[in-house]
N, C-alpha and C positions, 0 to 999 in steps of 0.2 A: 529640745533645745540644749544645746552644750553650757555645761556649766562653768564661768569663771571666777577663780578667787581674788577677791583685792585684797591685801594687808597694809595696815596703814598706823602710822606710832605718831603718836601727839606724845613731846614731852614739855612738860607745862613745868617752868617753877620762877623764881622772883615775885614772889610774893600773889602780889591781884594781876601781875604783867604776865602776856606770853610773848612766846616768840617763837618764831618760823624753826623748829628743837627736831619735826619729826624728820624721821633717818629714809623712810622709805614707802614705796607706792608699789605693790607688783599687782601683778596679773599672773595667774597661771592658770595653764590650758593644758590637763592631761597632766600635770606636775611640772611643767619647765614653766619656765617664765618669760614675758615677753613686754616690748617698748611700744607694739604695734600690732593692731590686728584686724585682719583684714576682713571687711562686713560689704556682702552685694546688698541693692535698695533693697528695703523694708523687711532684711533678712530680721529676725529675734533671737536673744540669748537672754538667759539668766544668767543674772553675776552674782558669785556668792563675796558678801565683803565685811575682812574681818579689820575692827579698829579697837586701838589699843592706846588709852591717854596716860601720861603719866607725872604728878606733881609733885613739889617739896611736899610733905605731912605735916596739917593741920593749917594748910594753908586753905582759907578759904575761896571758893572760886561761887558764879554764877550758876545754875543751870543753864549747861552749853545746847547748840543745837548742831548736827550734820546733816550736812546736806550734800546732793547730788546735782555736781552739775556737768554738761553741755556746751564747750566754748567752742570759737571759728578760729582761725588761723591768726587773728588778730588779737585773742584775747576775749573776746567780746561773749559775755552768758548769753546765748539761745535759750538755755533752759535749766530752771534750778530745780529739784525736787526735796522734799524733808526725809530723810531718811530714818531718825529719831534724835530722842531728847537724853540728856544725862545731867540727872538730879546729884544734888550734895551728898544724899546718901545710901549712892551706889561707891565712893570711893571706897578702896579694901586698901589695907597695910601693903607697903612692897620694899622689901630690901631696908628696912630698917628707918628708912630718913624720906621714904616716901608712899606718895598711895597711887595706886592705880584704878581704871576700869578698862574690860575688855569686852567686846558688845560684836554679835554675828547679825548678818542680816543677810536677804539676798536683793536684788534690783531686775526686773526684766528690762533690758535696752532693746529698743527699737531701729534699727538706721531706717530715719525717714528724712534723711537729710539729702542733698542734693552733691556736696561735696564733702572732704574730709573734716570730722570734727574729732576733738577730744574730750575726756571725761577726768575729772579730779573732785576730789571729797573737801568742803571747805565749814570750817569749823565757826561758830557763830554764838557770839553774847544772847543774854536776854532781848539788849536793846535792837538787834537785828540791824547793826548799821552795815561798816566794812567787816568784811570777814579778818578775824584774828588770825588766821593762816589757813594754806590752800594745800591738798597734796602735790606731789610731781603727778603732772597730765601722763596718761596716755594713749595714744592716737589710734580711732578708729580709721581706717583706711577703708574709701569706699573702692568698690574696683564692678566692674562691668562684667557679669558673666558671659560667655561667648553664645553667639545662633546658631544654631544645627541647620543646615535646608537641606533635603534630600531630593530635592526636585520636584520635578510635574510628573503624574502618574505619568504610566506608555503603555500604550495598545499594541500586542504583535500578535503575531503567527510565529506557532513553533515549526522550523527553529529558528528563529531570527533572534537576534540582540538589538540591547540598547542601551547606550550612557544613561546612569541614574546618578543623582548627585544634583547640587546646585553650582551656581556662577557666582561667586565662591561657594561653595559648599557649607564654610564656616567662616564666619565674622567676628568684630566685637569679644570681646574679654582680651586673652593675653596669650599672643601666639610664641611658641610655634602650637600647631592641634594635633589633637591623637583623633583616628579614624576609627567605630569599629561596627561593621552592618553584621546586620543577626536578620535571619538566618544565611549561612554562608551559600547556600545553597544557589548553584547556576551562578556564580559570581568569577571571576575575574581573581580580583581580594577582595576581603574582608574587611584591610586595614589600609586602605587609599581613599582620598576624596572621591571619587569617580568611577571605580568600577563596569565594567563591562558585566548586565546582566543577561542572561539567557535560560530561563528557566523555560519547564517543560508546563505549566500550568501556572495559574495566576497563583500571584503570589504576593505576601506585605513584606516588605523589609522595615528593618528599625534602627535609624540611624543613632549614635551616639558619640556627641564630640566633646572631648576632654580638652581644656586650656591649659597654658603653664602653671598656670595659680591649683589646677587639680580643680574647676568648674567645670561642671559638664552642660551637654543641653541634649535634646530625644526632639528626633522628628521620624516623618515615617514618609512609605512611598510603596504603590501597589502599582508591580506589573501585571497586567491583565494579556493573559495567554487567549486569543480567540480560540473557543471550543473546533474541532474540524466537525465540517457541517456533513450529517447523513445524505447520502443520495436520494434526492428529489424523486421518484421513480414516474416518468409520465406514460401515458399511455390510456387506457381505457378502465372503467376499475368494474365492468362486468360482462359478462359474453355471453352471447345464448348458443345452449346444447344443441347438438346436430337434432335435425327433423330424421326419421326413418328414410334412409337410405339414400339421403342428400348428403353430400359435404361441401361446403360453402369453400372457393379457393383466395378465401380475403387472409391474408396475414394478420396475423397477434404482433402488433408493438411494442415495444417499451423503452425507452430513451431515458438515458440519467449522464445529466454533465457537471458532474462535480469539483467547483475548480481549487488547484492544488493540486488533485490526484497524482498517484503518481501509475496507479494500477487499478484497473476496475473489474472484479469477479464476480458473472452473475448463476444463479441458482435458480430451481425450480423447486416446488414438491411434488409436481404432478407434470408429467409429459417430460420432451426431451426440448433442449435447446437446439432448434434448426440453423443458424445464421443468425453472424454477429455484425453489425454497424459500426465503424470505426469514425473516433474524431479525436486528428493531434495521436493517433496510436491507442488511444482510449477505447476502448470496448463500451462505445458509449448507449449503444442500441442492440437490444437481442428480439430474433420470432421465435417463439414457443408453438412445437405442438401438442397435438396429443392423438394418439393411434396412430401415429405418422400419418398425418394429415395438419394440415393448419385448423388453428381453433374457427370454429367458426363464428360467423354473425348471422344467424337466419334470421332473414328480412324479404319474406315471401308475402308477398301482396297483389292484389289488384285494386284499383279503383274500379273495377268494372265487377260486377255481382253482390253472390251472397257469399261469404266467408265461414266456415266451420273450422272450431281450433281446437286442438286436443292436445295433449302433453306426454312427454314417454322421461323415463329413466335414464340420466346419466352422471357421469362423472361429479363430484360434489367440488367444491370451493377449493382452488388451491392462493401458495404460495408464492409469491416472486422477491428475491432478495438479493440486492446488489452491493458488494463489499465494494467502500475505498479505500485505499492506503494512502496513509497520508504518511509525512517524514517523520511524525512522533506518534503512530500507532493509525488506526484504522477504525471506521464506522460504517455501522451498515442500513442501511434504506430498505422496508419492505415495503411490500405492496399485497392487497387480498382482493384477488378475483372474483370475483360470484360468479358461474357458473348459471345461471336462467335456463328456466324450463323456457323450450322454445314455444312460437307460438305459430303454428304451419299451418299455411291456407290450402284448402282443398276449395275450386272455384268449380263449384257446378256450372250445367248452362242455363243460362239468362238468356230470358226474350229479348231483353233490354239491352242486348249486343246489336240487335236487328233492326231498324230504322220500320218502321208502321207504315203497309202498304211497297214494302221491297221485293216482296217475293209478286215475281209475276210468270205466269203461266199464260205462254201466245195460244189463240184459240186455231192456230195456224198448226200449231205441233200437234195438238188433239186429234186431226183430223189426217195427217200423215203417218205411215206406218212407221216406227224407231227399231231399228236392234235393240238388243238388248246389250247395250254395252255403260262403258263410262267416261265423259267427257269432262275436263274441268279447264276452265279459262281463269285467268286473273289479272285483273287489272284497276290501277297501273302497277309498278312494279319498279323501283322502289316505290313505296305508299309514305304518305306520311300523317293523314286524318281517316280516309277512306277507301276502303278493301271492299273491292269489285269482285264476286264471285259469280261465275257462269257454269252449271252443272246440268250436264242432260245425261236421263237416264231413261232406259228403251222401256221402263214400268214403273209402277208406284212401290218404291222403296224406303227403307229407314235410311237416313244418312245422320253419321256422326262426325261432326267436323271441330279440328284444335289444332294450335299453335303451339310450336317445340319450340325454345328460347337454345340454340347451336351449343352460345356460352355457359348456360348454365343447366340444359336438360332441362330445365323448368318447363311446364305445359299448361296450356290455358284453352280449356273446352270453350269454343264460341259458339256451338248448337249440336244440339241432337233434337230432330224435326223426322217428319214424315214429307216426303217430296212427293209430287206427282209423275205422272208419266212425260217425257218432252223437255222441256230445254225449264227452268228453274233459275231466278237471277234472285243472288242476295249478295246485299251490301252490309258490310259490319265496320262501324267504330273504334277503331284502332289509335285515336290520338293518343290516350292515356298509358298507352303499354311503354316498357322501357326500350327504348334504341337498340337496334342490333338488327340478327339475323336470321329468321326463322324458317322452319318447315310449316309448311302447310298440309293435313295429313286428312284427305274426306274419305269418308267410308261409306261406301253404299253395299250393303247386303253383302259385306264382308269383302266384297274388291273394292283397294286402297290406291291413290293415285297424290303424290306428292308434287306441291308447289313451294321451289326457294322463294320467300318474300325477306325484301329488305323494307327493313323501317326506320326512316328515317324522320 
């Protein structure tokens, strides 16, 4: 609290009578003196205040009282307070013909007033009626400090701007206003209501507005820079290892659409980048191999048999990592592959390809002489449930008969049997196998005789 001085001279003489004698009422602030001083609501000061009475010698007087008061524009006491007393024998000798007292105090003032009041020292008998005399007032002046608004936060992308400030900016107290945002940084000015902000990352500013009176006021306002977002990396997030001596011709994806970009760089740690996917210019999708070949997916199956799976050695777990640049710097999206032991079906032969009671031997052919050759029929052809085989052979042979997948080299043993001599009909189950285009490959005692089936 700043301290003020009051000085104040009572001079007392005519006997038991006073009279309105004293010279002066100051205030002083810092050492200058002043008529008026200006107080925002329920601001506080201490006032330091020095009074000084002065009478004829050996005149007797009362113990006086001073007091503090509080008046309106009209005069009128708001508020008195006792400030103290002065007994008969505090006066001291002064200048020969009179006596004085000189008495310090101090007062804490409150402005809790609503408009401008004033303050003066009034001097008071035992009897407490009218005051015997009053100081010269002077006028608290109440004044309005001003509003600081610095606006509504704002959400951008760097580098984008935005007006920060309010609609006015600043109000209230006493214009003209001083401007000053902290920190300067991505601004426009420093020292304007409104500014043009553009920072590279979020950020608080702190407004501070000066009035004419030298009243300030502190608001604040945070630009929020959205972070740029890493690349999403889609695609698959594990692959199975080649089976021995298979390679599956499925492509490895990977797609990232990160918007803003401005550029998009992708990487491997293992294998090369075959072919890149574009969107809008974007390098938005890459295929990765490895051994220059596509990764694969083995997914060797039947629903038809027993299945045996074994696992071999390869390639361990890589990386994929897709840079974006953005206008204020760049992020980057990875991605970790697993690698899976595959898991390869070896399809022995199954009875259970063969329908119970399909194999038929005419008692017609038993009794007819055959070469010894090899005959195979099939029907129909395309198939789509049911594969009609017709095999005559001139003796009692081992036949081994399977199916090549064109597309994919894949092969599926549907019997190895012992046939008789003569003509030999077997039908197999084919709805479950996958569409496409196969060889048909029968083997009798080592001579091979191929049938195209389509399956449809």
């Amino acid at each position: 609290m700043k301290k003020i001085s009051l000085l104040v001279i009572y001079l007392l003489f005519f006997g038991q009578g006073f009279c309105q004698t004293f010279s002066s009422f100051l205030i002083n602030i810092d050492g200058a003196p002043e008529s008026s001083i200006d107080f925002t609501p329920y601001q506080t000061r201490d006032l330091d205040i020095f009074v000084q009475l002065v009478k004829p010698i050996n005149t007797d007087v009362e113990t006086l009282w001073v007091d503090f008061q509080i008046v309106n524009s009209a005069g009128t006491v708001l508020r008195s307070d006792h400030l103290f007393s002065v007994p008969n024998n505090l006066w001291t000798f002064h200048n020969g013909d009179s006596e004085k007292v000189e008495i310090s105090t101090s007062k804490i003032f409150t402005m809790s007033y609503g408009s401008d009041v004033s303050a003066r020292l009034a001097l008071h008998t035992g009897d407490y009626t009218e005051p015997l005399d009053v100081s010269e007032e002077i006028a608290f002046v109440l004044v309005i400090p001003p509003v600081a608004d610095a606006g509504p936060n704002a959400t951008i992308y760097c580098p984008e701007s935005v007006e920060i400030g309010g609609s006015p900016t600043a109000y209230d107290g006493t214009a003209p206003y001083q401007y000053l945002w902290e920190p300067s940084t991505g601004l426009s000015s420093s020292t304007i209501a409104n500014p043009i902000a553009s920072p590279t990352s979020t950020l608080t500013y702190t407004l501070t507005v000066t009035d004419a009176k030298g009243l300030t006021s502190v608001d604040y306002v945070t630009v929020y820079v959205t972070p740029e977002v890493a690349p999403a990396i889609g695609g698959y997030t594990y692959m199975y290892k080649p089976c021995p001596g298979k390679i599956s011709k499925k492509s490895f994806y990977l797609s990232a659409v990160p918007d803003r970009a401005s550029n998009l760089t992708w990487t491997t740690s293992f294998g090369t980048i075959t072919k890149y996917y574009y969107t809008d210019g974007l390098k938005t999708g890459v295929e990765i191999t490895i051994n220059s070949s596509n990764l694969p997916e083995v997914r060797k199956y039947s629903p038809l048999g027993n299945n045996e799976d074994f696992t071999i050695t390869a390639p361990a777990n890589f990386v994929i990592g897709c840079t974006a640049t953005y206008p204020c710097g760049t992020t980057k999206g990875t991605k970790t592959i697993e690698l899976r032991d595959p898991v390869c079906k070896i399809i022995p032969p199954s009875p259970d390809l063969i329908k119970p009671g399909s194999v038929e031997v005419k008692e017609k052919d038993k009794l007819q002489p055959i070469q010894n050759n090899l005959e195979a029929n099939v029907f129909p052809n395309p198939v789509s449930s049911e594969l009609n085989l017709s095999v005559v052979s001139g003796e009692k042979s081992s036949c081994s008969i399977k199916l090549v997948n064109q597309q994919s080299s894949e092969e599926l043993v549907l019997d190895n049997r012992e046939i008789e001599r003569g003509n030999t009909n077997l039908i197999y189950n084919v709805a479950g196998l996958k569409r496409g285009i196969y060889v048909l490959v029968i083997n009798i005692n080592g001579t091979i005789n191929r049938k195209k089936i389509i399956l449809i």
